[in-house]
N, C-alpha and C positions, 0 to 999 in steps of 0.2 A: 504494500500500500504506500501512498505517496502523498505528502502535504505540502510539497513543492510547488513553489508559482515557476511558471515557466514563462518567459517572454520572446515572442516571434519575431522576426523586424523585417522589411523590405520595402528600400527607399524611406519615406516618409510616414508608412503607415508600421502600428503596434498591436500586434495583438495577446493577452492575456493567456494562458490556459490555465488549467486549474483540476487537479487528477483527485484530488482528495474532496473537491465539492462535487462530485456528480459528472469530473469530466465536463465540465461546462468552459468555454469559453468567457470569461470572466468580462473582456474588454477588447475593444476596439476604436483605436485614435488611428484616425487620416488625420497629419499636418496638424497633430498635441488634441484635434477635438473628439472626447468620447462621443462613439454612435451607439453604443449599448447603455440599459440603465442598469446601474452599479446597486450593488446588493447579493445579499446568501443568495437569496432566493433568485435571481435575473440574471444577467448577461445573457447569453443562450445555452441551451440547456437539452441535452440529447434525449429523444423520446425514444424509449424502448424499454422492453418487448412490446410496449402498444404504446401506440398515441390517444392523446385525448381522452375521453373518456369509453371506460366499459361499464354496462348497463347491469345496476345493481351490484359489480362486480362478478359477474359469472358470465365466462363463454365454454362453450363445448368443443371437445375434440373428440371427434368421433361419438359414442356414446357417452363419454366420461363428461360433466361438468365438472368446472375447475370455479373455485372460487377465491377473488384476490380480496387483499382488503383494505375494508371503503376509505381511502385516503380525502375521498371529496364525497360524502354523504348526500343521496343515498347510491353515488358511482364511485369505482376508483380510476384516477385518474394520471395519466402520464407517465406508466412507465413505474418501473424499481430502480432504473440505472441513475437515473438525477439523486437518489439519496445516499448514492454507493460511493465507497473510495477508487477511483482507477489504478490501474498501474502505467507506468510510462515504460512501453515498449523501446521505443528509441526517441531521440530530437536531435534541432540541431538549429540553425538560427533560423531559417525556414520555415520548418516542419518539426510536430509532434505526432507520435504515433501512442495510442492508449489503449489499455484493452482491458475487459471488466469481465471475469468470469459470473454468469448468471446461476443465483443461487435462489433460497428461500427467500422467501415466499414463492416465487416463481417455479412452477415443479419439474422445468426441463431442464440436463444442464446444456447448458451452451457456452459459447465466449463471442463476446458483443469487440469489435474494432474500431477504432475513429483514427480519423489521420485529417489531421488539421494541416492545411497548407497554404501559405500567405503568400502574394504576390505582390507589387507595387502597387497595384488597381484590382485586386481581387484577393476573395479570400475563402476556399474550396474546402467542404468538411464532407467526409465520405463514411460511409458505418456501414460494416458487413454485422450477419449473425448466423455464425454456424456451427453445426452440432454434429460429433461422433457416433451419436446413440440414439435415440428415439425420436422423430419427425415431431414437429410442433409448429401449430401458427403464432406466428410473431410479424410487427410492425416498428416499422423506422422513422423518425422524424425530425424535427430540430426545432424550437421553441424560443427562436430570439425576442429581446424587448429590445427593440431601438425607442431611443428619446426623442419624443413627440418635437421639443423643441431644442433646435440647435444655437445656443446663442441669438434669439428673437426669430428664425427659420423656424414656421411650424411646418409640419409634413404633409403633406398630399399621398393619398396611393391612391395608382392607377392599376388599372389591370382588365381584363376584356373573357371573364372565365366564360365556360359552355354553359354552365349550370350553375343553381347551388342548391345545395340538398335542405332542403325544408326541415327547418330544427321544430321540435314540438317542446312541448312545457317543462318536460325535463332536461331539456338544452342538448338532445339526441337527434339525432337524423331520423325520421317517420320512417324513410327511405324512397318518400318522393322529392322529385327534384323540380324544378320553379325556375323561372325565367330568374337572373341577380336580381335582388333588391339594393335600393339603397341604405347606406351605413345609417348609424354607428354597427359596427358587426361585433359576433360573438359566430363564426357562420365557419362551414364547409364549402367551399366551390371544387369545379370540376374545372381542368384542362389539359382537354384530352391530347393536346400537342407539346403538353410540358408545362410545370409554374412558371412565372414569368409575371413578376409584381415589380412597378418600380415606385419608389420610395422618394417623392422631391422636397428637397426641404430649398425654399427657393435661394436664388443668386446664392448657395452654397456648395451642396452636393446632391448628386442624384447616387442611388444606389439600385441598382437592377438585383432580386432574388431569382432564381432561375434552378430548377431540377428537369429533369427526365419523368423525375412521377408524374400523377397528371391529379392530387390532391394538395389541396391550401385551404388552412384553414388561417383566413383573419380577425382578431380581434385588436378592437379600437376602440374598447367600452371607457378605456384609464384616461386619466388623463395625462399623466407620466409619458406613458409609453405606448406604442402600437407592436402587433405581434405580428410575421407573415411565418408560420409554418407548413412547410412542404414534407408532405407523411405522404409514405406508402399505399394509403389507404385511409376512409374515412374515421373519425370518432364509431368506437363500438368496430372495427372494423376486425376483432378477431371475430366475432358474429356473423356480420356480413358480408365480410371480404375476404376472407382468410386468405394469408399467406404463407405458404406452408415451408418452414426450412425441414430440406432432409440430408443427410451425411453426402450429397452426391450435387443439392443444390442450396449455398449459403444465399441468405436475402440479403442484398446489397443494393444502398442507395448513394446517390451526392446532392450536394445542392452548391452551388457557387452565388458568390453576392460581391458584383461589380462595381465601381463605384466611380465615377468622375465629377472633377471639379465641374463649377458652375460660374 
């Protein structure tokens, strides 16, 4: 286990990691300005083995119900790996490589990997989860809080999804989907071409979000911060999405977040 801060660097831009909070990303400064909000709880934060939330706590594998517990009553929500200590695989001024053997509560074993990787104008977080021994659905995510205001720049998000999945009174997806509405969101959308949110905080920086998956879930209920997480698959989505890791296929996602002056 590791309570090491590690610091990234390339060109002008800094990034945090943090192996003893959850594997979270702790901070990001372009040119000295933090874009993440600072705290235990925030910077961004790796969702796994599920995102968002699971309904009641209980999804099924195969016959078996499995029951996790309710970190967000009456759901649990986000994952085991955000309260976990990582280990630092390797780094270097670059790149950090983490990886977090999945244990209880959680009843499959596995090992979850992150590999954070900084560029001058980008900054690329990738997380495999793969298992030797028994097949399991599992989900991947990332759960950043950028700060709503950048030194008087408040943010804009833009973005053009397919859908978005119709949340009902327990803040679940019904599992019908709806033309977008407008914000404030707490929401799932679809895009089926890739995420792809851009972040403007004016005459300062734009940040482009960007995956291969084709789920984003936004929230912009704070006023601190907004959220664009790109998951594998929807909230509740060992239910209705499954993704199945088996010894022969590990579930691997990225997401990269670009960023240029203004």
């Amino acid at each position: 286990m590791s309570n090491e801060h590690i610091t990234l660097t390339a060109g002008d831009a800094e990034v945090d990691v943090l192996p003893g909070n959850g594997g979270r990303v702790g901070g990001l400064r372009v040119g000295g300005v933090e874009l993440l909000r600072q705290g235990e709880r925030y910077g961004c934060f790796p969702m796994v083995p599920w995102c968002g939330r699971i309904r009641e706590g209980r999804f099924q594998d195969g016959a078996t119900v499995r029951q996790m517990p309710l970190n967000a009553p009456p759901h649990a929500i986000h994952g085991t790996a955000r309260d976990a200590a990582w280990s630092v695989a390797r780094k270097s001024t670059d790149e950090a490589v983490l990886t977090y053997d999945l244990t209880d509560p959680w009843p499959y074993p596995g090992r979850v990997t992150q590999q954070v990787v900084l560029g001058e104008d980008a900054l690329t977080l990738t997380m495999s989860v793969e298992t030797y021994e028994s097949s399991f659905p599992a989900q991947i995510g990332w759960h950043p809080w950028f700060n709503r205001d950048l030194g008087g720049a408040d943010v804009s998000i833009g973005f053009a999804p397919a859908w978005q999945e119709e949340r009902g009174e327990d803040h679940l997806p019904t599992g019908r989907r709806t033309d977008p509405q407008a914000g404030p969101w707490d929401d799932c959308f679809g895009m089926p071409g890739g995420v792809d949110v851009t972040l403007t905080w004016p005459e300062l920086l734009e940040l482009r979000v960007t995956s291969r998956e084709e789920w984003v879930v936004v929230y912009d209920e704070q006023r601190e911060a907004v959220c664009v997480e790109p998951q594998t698959g929807p909230p509740d989505g060992l239910n209705t999405h499954p993704r199945l890791v088996t010894p022969l296929e590990p579930l691997e996602a990225s997401t990269t977040w670009t960023w240029t002056r203004l």
